[in-house]
C-alpha positions as CSV (number, residue, x, y, z in Angstrom):
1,X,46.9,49.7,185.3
2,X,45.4,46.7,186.9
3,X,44.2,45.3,184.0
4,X,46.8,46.0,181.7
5,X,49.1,43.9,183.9
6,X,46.4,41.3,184.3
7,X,46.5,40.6,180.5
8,X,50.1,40.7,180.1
9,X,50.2,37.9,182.5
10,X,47.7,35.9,181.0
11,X,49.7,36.1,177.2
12,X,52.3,33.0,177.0
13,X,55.9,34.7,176.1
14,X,58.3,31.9,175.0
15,X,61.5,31.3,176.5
16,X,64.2,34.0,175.5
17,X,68.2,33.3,175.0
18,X,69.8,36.4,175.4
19,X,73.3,34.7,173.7
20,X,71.4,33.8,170.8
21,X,69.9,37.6,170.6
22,X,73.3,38.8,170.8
23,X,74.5,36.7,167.8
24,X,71.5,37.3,165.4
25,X,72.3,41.3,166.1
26,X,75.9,40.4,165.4
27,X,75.3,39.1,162.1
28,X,73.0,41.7,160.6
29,X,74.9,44.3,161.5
30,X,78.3,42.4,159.1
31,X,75.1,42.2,156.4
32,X,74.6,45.8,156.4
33,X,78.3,46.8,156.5
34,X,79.2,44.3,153.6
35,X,76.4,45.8,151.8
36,X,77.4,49.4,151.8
37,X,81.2,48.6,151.2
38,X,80.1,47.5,147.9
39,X,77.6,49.6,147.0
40,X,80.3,52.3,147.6
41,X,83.2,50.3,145.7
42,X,80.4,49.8,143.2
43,X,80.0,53.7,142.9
44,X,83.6,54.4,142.5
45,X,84.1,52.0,139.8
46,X,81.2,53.7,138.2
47,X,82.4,57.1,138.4
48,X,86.3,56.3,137.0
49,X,84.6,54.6,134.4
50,X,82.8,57.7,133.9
51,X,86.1,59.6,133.6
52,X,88.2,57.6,131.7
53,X,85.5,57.4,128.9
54,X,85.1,60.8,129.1
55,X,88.8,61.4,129.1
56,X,89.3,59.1,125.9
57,X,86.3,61.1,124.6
58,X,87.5,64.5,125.1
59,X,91.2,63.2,124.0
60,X,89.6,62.0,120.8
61,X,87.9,65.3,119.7
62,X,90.6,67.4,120.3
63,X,93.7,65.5,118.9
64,X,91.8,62.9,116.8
65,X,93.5,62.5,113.1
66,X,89.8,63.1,111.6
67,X,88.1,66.1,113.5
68,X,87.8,69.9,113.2
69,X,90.5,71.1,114.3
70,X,92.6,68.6,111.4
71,X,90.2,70.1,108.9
72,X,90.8,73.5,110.0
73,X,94.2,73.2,108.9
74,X,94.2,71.4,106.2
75,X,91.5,74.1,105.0
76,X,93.5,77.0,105.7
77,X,97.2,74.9,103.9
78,X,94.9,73.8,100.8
79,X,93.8,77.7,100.1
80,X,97.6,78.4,101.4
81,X,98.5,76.3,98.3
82,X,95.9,77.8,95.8
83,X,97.2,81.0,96.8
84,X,101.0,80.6,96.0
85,X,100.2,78.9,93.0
86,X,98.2,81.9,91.5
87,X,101.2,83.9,92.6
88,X,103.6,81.1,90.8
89,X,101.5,81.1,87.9
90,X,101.5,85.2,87.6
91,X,105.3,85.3,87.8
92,X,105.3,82.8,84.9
93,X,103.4,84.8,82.9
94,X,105.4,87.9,83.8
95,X,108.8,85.9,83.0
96,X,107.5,84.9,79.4
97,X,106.3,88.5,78.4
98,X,109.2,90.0,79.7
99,X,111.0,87.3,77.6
100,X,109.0,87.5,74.6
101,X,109.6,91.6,74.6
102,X,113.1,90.8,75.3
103,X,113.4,88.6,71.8
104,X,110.9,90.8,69.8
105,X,112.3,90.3,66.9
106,X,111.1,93.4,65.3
107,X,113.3,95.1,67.9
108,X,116.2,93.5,66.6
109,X,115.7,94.3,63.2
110,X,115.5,98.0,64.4
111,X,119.2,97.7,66.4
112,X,120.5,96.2,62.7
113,X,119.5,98.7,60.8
114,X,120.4,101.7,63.1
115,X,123.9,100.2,63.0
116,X,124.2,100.5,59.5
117,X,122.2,103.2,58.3
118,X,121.5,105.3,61.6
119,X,125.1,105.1,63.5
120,X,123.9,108.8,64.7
121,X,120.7,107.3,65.8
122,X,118.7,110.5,64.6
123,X,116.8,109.5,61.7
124,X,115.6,105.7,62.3
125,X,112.4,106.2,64.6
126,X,111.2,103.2,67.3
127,X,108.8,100.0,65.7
128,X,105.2,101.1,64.2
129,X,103.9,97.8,63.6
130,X,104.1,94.1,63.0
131,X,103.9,93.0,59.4
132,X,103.0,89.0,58.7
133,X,101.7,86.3,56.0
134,X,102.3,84.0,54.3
135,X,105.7,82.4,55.3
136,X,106.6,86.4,55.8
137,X,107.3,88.7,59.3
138,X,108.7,92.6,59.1
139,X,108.0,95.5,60.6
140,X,107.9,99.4,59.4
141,X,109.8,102.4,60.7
142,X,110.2,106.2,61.0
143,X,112.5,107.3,58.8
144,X,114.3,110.5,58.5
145,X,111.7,112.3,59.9
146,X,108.4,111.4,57.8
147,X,109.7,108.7,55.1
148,X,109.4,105.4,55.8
149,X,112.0,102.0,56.2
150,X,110.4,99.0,55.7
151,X,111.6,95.5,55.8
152,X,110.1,92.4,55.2
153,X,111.8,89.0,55.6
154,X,110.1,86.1,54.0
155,X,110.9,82.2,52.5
156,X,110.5,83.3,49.1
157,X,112.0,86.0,46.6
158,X,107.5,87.2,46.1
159,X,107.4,87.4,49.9
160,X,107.3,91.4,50.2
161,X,104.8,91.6,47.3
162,X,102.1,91.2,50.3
163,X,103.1,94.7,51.2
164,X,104.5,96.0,48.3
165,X,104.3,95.9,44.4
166,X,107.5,94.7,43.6
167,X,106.4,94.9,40.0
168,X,105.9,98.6,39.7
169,X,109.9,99.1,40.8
170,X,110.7,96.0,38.0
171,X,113.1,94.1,40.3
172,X,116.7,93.1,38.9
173,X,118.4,89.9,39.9
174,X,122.3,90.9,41.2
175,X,124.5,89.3,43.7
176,X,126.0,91.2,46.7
177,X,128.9,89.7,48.7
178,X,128.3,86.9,47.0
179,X,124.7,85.9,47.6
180,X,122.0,86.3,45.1
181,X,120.3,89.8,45.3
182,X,117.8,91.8,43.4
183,X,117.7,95.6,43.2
184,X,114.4,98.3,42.3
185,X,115.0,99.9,38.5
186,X,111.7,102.1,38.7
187,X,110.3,104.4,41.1
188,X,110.8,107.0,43.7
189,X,111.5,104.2,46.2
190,X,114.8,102.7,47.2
191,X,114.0,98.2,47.0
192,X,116.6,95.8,47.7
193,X,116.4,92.3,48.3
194,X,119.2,90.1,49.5
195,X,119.0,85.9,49.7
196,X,120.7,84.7,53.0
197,X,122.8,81.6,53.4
198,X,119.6,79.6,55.0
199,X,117.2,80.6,52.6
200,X,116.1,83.5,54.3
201,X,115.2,86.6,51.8
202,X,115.4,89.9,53.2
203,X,114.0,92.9,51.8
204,X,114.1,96.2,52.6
205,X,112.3,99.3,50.8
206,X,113.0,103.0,51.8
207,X,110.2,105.5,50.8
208,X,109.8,109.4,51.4
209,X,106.5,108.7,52.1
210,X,104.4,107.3,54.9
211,X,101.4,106.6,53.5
212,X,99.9,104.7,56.9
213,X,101.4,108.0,58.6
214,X,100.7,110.6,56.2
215,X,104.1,112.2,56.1
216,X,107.1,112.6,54.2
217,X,110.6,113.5,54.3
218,X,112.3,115.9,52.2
219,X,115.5,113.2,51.1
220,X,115.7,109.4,51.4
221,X,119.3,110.3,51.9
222,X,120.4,106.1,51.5
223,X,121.7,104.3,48.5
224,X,120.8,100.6,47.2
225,X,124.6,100.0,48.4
226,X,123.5,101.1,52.4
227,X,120.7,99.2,51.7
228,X,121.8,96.2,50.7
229,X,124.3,95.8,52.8
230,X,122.3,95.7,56.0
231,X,119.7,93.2,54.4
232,X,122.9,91.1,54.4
233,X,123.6,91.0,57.7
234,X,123.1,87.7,59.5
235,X,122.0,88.6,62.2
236,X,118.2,89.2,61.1
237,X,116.5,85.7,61.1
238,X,112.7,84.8,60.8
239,X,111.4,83.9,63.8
240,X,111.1,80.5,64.4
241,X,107.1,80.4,64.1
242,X,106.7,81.6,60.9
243,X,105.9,78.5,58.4
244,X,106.7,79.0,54.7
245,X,105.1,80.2,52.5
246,X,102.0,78.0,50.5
247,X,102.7,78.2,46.9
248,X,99.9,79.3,45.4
């Protein structure tokens, strides 16, 4: 101890002012305060910067114009769409059968001719087929039970002759109600043919036979007169698609 005391005596302390000390300690202890105020308004700024960028962010993916959940819908209205137009385009195609059965012409032909030679309705049977050519359209039917009703409407006096050999029943030109007409003058067979006010010539040939059916009927049981007049009637047309016929 003795010595330690003698060398602390022998070192040369300078002069001390304890005012001064007392200021110096002041002043680093505003540094140090000043320094963690900002770093801790420096870390708050941070952190709500953070936030709002993450805030826009998140806003942005879930209510952006351009992201999933946009496509998502748009995906499920465009097969939405696809869908009701199959539908729309089915119900079109239902309307124009159901329309196209509705003006079958053939079945119109049919309600003429039971209304003149079938007012029973017991002998005319329903439409076998569909008959067409050149610048021609008819149809055949059951009649009387086994024979056959044909008719034929065409632009041309020859137009039958694609089904039938006008020849063999050597055709005679007449007029009924006025209009030009021809008549059959050979055969087992009933023909008649009957010019209408637009042109239109309608024939209609009544057999016991039917030869695509293999049957017959016992009596035609119809006259040229029955037959004649319902070619006459106005109400069968050719339907609108058929071209005339190409003279040969």
């Amino acid at each position: 101890m003795n010595e330690l005391r003698d060398l602390l005596e022998m070192v040369d302390v300078p002069p001390t002012d304890p005012a001064a000390d007392v200021a110096r300690g002041e002043r680093s202890l505003h540094r140090r305060r000043r320094t963690q105020v900002s770093a801790a308004v420096l870390s708050v700024a941070a952190v709500a910067a953070l936030g709002t960028a993450l805030g826009s962010s998140s806003g942005t993916l879930g209510a952006g114009p351009g992201y999933a959940g946009v496509t998502s819908g748009n995906t499920s209205t465009s097969a939405h769409d696809r869908a009701r137009a199959e539908r729309q385009h089915v119900l079109r195609m239902e309307h124009r059968l159901a329309r196209a059965a509705a003006h079958d012409p053939r079945k119109a032909y049919r309600r003429v001719l039971k209304d003149h030679l079938d007012p029973g309705g017991d002998r005319l049977g329903p439409v076998n087929d569909e008959e067409g050519g050149s610048g021609t359209y008819g149809t055949k039917l059951d009649w009387n039970h086994g024979g056959m009703l044909e008719i034929v409407l065409s632009h041309s006096w020859r137009g039958a002759s694609h089904y039938y050999l006008l020849a063999l029943a050597h055709m005679k030109e007449t007029t009924y109600d006025g209009r030009p007409a021809q008549v059959s003058t050979a055969g087992d067979d009933l023909v008649v043919s009957v010019q209408h006010q637009d042109g239109t010539i309608v024939t209609l040939i009544a057999s016991a036979s039917f030869g695509n059916n293999g049957t017959t009927t016992s009596a035609i049981d119809l006259t040229q007169a029955q037959l004649l007049d319902a070619a006459s009637d106005t109400a069968l047309k050719l339907p609108p698609w058929v071209a005339p016929e190409i003279a040969p």
